[in-house]
Steps between C-alpha positions, in 0.01 A plus 500: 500500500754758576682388161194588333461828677895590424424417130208720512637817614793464291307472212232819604878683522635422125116580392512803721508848262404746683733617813309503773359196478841319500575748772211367699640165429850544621369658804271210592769296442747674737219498738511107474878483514510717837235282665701144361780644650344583823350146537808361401370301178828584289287276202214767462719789580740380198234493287368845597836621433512364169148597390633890678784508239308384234270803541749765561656335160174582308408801668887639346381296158210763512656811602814450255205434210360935678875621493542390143140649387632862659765574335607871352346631184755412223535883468638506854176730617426431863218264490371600860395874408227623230447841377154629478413840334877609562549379902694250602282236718611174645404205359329183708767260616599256358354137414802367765488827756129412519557130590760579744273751687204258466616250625779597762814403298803638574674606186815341701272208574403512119887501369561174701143288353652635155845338571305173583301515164861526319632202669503232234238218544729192578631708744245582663354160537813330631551807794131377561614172525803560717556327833470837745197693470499752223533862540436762268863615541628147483304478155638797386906427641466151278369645229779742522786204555350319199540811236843548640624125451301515188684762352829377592445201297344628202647892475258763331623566127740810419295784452526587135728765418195701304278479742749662784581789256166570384393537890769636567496818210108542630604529873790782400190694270305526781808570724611805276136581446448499146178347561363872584735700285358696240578332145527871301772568728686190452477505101541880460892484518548226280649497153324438180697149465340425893171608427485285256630193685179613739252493224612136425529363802250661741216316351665164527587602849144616549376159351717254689434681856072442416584159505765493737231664711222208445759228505573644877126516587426134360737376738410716799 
């Protein structure tokens, strides 16, 4: 019976998509867990634990799917103002500030369920599965160990020597602020045999960063 009950609220948490309900969830369970733990069943207050981290998993699942959803305007505008007949007014918060405030998150609190969603399945499931009780910071120190063994086996590739420049040329632009300069100025002094070099190559410039610009959005 209790194996059925365990299987049930784990599976109410993966079908879980809205944040306070998982909330509700994890907080029932932690309810559980203190009360195993006061009547010293260390079976039921395992499995309280586990169904705990499970829910703080999907409750940073949820929130990471709000962070990515309020991201800046392309255009770099600040998203949380609006004008209205020339006055600046502040916008509603956020899809994520909301859920925070609703539901008594703290965006510390938040940060750590979103480390949890990052930690790779198998991982996951084996700190579950670990002898000592599992901890939310135990979860996150193995999933941590793992990456860093991971990695010294199997190196990340060279970063390509195109890609460093090209980041590299954009950071000194904004740097030296030509991104605000004004472009008369800049041609004005320029010879004939420059201007013309300009006329050729702006528009391929101007080409290449549109899709530059969409290529870095599609990945985003």
């Amino acid at each position: 019976m209790e194996l059925i009950r365990y299987d049930a609220m784990c599976s109410a948490i993966a079908e879980c998509h809205r944040i306070d309900e998982v909330k509700d969830l994890r907080d029932k369970a932690m309810a559980l867990e203190l009360y195993a733990k006061q009547a010293r069943n260390t079976d039921a207050e395992r499995k309280a634990c586990e169904i705990r981290l499970r829910a703080e998993r999907r409750t940073g699942e949820l929130l990471k799917e709000l962070a990515r959803a309020d991201k800046p305007n392309p255009d770099g505008r600040n998203q949380h103002e609006v004008t209205s007949d020339g006055v600046t007014q502040p916008k509603l918060p956020s899809p994520y500030a909301e859920a925070l405030q609703s539901t008594g998150i703290s965006r510390q609190t938040a940060h750590r369920y979103q480390a949890l969603a990052n930690v790779p399945s198998e991982t996951f499931e084996s700190a579950l599965r670990d002898p000592e009780k599992p901890t939310t910071t135990g979860v996150l120190a193995k999933a941590e160990a793992t990456r860093v063994v991971r990695e010294a086996r199997d190196p990340a590739p060279k970063m390509p020597a195109d890609s460093l420049w090209l980041w590299g040329r954009l950071r000194d632009l904004e740097r030296d602020g030509f991104f605000t300069k004004d472009a008369s100025e800049l041609l004005a002094p320029m010879t004939e045999s420059m201007l013309s070099d300009m006329r050729r190559l702006a528009p391929l410039a101007a080409e290449f960063f549109n899709i530059l610009n969409e290529a870095t959005h599609e990945l985003a």
